[in-house]
Each structure stands twice: as structure tokens, then as C-alpha cells.
N, C-alpha and C positions, 0 to 999 in steps of 0.2 A: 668902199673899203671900211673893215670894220677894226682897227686895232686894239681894242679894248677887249673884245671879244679871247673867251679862257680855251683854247684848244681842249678836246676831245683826244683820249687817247683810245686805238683801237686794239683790241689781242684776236689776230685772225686767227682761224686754225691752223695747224700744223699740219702739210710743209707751208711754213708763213711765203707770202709773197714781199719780194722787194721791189721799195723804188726810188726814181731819184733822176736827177741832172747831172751828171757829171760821175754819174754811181751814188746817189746820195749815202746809203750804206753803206755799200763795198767802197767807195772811196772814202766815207770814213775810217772804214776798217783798214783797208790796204792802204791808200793813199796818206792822208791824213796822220793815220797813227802810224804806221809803218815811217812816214819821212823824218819824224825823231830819229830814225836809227839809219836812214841811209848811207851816213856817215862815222856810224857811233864806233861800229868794230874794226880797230886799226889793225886788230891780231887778223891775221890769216883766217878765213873760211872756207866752209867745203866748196868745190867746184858745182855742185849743182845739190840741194836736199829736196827729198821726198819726204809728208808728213799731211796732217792734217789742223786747219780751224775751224773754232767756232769761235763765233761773235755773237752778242748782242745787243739792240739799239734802242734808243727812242728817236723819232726824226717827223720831220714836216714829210705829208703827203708829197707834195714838191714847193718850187720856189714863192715863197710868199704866202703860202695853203694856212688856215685856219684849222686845221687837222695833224693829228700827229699817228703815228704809227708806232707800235711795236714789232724788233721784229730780229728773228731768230735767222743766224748765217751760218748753215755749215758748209765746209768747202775742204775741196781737196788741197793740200797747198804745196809748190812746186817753186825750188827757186835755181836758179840758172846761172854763174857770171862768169862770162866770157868775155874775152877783151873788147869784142866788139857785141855780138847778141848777148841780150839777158836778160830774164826775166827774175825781178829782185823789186829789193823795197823801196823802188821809185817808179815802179807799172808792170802790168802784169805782160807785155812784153817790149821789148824795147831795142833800137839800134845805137848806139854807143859812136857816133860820127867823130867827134873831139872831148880828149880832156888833157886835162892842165892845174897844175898844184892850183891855179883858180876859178878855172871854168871849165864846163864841158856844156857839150851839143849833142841833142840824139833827138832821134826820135822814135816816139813812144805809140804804143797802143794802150786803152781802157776800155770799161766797160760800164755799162748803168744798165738798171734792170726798169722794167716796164709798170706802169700806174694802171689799176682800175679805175675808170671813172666811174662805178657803180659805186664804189666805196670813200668817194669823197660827192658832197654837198654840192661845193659849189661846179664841179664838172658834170652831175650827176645827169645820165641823157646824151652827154660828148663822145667822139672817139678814144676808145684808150689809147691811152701812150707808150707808143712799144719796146720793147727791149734796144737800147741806147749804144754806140761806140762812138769812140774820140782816134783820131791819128793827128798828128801833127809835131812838130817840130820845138823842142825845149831848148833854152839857155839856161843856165842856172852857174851865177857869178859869186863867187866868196867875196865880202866888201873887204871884211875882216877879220882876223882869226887872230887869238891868242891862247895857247895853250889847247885845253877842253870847250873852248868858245867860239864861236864862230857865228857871225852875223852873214847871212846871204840873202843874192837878190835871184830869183827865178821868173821867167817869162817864156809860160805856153804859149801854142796859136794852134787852136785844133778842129779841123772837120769835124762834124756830127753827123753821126750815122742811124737811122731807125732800121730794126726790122723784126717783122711776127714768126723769123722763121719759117717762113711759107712761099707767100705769092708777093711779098712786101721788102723792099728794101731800098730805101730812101734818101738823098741828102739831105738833110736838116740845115744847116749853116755853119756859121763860123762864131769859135769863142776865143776870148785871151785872159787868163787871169792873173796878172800878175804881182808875185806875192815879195814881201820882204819878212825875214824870220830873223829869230835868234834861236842860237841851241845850245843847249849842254853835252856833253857826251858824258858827266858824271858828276848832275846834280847832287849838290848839297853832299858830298864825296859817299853817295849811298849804292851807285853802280846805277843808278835811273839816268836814265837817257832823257832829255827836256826840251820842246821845241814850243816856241809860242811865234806866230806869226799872223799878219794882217795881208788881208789879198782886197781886190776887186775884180769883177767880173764886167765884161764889155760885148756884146753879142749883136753880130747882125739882124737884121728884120723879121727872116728867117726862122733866126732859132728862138728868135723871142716871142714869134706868133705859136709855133710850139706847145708855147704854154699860158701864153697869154691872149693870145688871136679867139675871137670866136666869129665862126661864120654865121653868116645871116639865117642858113638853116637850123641853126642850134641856139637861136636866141628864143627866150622866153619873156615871160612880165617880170621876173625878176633878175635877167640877167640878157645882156643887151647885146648886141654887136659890135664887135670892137675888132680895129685894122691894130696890131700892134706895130712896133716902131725900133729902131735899131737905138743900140747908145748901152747907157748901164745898166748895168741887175740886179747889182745889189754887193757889200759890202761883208766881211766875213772877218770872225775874231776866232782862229783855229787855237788849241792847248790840247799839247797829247804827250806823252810819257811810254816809256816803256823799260823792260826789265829782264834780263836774262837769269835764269832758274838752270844752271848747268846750260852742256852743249845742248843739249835739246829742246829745253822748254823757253816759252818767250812770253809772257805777258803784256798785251797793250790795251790804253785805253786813251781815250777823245772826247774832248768837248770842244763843239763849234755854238759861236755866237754871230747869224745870220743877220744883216740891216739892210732894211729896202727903201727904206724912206729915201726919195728924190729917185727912183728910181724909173728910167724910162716911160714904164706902162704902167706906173701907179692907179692909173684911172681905168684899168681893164677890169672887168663885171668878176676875173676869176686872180686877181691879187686882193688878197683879204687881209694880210697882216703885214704890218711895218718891218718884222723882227721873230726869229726863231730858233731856238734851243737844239740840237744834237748832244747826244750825250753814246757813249760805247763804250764794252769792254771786248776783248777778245784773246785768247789762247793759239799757239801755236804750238804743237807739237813736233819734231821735225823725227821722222820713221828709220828713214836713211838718208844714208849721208856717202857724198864720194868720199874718197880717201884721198884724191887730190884737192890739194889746200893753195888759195887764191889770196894776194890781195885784195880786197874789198873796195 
């Protein structure tokens, strides 16, 4: 483990590759920045808009990487809410089972994109890591609300899914991360939307050999065999903001603050750093829009 060690940042060509656990990027971008606002607009919205994002990032290769990436998101973007299906600023699709002026249940679908291991160090020689999904089951509990504020508690439990679109499609394991937030829905009374929250991540053996396991065939003189091991993964300090520009345009952006230190597989040959930076901006344009108008 090296923590002292300054990450490298890379600028791949264009179209940039993304990656990540959990969607490192795209759950920054969607997840992340987007769950400021899950709650922000009490006015009515359209029943489903068509439009387009772009994002941009800086991010760890993956969990604990001594590597950082640059990396450019365009995406179509689609948003959906229906009383019970929707695809909206809490997953890119999702079932809507209960809700309640304090809770609701559903469950969700995600997404993460796939690693080179050519393009990082300490993998470099490994299998890549393939394009990622999550399903599973969300609670997410209001403790407390006053006014534009509101402190909540949220707790995933999600399958993980790999596959290269091909010949591969895989169970990875099981995660749970659960987060406690605070929000604004009109910080500092400037129409910004505010969410600051602390989570932790728990993963079975499974998902942590993933990215921490190395098999006995892929050990070198500098990087050794390692069985990983179920338990924690590390610690996360989320801050994201956003901002409405008229009905159509949306502004958001993110900063996560990663900490691994005590973390399960500290001692695997491919955790390199204690702690690592996320930073995002991204634009939402929205193209069309229904003409029927939802509570949110």
C-alpha cells in the first residue's frame, strides 16, 4: 500500500472510456449529483422528458486505485414518473413498491461502466473489469424535515452484475451502502439545491475479490496473490449542488471524498491508496417534455 504516492491523471482519447463500482462516473453524475434534487421540485413536473447530458469528471481508476482518470459523459437523457415505474433522479430505472410523507421502497436498477486493466499499473497484465449493474431493493427514511430541510436515512442491498456484452454475464455479489444525508432544497435562498451526506460500503467476498482478489495466475514479483475477504470498503464524504436554468436546463455538480483506511482488503497487492478525490460537473438539457404534469 502506498498512500503517500500523488495520482496520475490520465486524458484518454475521445470517445473517453468510463469506469467504476457502483458507476463511478455515471453514479456520480446521476446518482450522486442528481439525489440533491430527488426531492427538490415540489412544483409539478412533466410526466416523462426527453433531452440530452454531458458530464465531466475526474475519478480513481476504481476502489482505492493510485490512478485517476479523466473523463468525458455524453448520454442521452430520459426521465419517466410514474406512480409506480420511473426512471428519475434516484436510478436510471426503478420500481416505486411504497411511499409515504416518510418513506418509500422500491426497487432500482444501475449501472457502472467497465476498467481497462492496460491503463492502470497496478492491474496491468489482469482481466478487465466489465461493464457493471446493480438490482436490489432501497429504503430511504426522512428522520427529519423542517421546512426546505430535511435530514434522511437511506439503505440499499444490491446484486452485482458483470457483462462484456457478448459470451459473459456474471454474478458478482452483494453490496449495501448505507447513507445518512442532509439537504437543502434552496440553499443560502439562491434556488441551489444542497445535499451533503456520509455513507459506508459493506460487500461480500464476492464483490470484493472483484477488485481486490488476484489469482495465483496473475501474480508477479511485484504483486502477489491475494484471497480477498467480505466486510467493509471503505467510507465516502458525497457534496453535490444543483441548479435550475428555466424549465429546461439543469446544472449539476459533485464532489466525493473516498476513505479506505481499515478497510477489509487493505493488504491486497491492488489497494494502493487510503483515500480518493471525485470531482463533476454536468448539464442537462431536457428536448421535450410531456404536457402532462406529475407530482414529483
Amino acid at each position: 500500500m502506498n498512500s503517500m504516492y500523488n495520482p496520475t491523471v490520465q486524458f484518454p482519447d475521445f470517445p473517453a472510456k468510463f469506469v467504476g463500482v457502483g458507476g463511478w462516473f455515471l453514479g456520480l453524475v446521476l446518482a450522486v449529483g442528481f439525489s440533491s434534487v430527488a426531492h427538490a421540485d415540489q412544483h409539478p413536473l412533466p410526466l416523462w422528458e426527453i433531452g440530452a447530458l454531458v458530464g465531466v469528471g475526474i475519478l480513481p481508476t476504481y476502489p482505492a486505485a493510485d490512478q485517476t482518470t479523466f473523463e468525458i459523459l455524453p448520454l442521452p437523457y430520459f426521465a419517466y414518473r410514474g406512480e409506480v415505474i420511473r426512471s428519475d433522479d434516484k436510478g436510471l430505472l426503478r420500481g416505486r413498491l411504497f411511499k409515504s410523507d416518510r418513506a418509500e421502497i422500491d426497487i432500482s436498477l444501475s449501472a457502472a461502466f467497465d476498467v481497462d486493466s492496460a491503463n492502470n499499473r497496478a492491474r496491468a497484465g489482469m482481466p478487465d473489469l466489465d461493464w457493471l449493474g446493480e438490482i436490489g431493493p432501497r429504503l430511504e427514511f426522512t428522520l427529519a424535515q423542517a421546512g426546505d430541510v430535511r435530514i434522511e436515512f437511506e439503505l440499499p442491498v444490491r446484486g452485482v452484475f458483470s457483462t462484456n456484452f457478448g459470451s459473459r454475464f456474471d454474478y458478482q455479489g452483494l453490496i449495501t451502502v448505507p447513507e445518512l444525508a442532509y439537504q437543502h432544497d434552496d440553499f443560502l435562498a439562491s434556488d441551489i439545491k444542497f445535499k451533503i451526506g456520509v455513507s459506508a460500503a459493506f460487500a461480500d467476498a464476492k464483490l470484493q475479490s472483484l477488485f481486490y482478489g488476484v489469482p495465483t495466475a496473475f501474480a508477479t514479483g511485484t504483486r502477489s496473490a491475494y484471497v480477498a475477504k467480505s466486510g467493509y470498503m471503505g467510507s465516502k464524504l458525497a457534496i453535490s449542488a444543483s441548479r435550475r436554468f428555466g424549465p429546461r436546463v439543469r446544472i449539476l455538480s459533485a464532489l466525493r471524498f473516498d476513505f479506505y483506511k481499515g478497510a477489509a482488503n487493505d493488504q491486497s497487492p491492488l489497494f494502493k491508496d487510503t483515500s480518493t478525490t471525485t470531482f463533476g460537473i454536468a448539464i442537462i438539457v431536457s428536448l421535450w417534455q410531456s404536457k402532462t404534469l406529475v407530482e414529483n
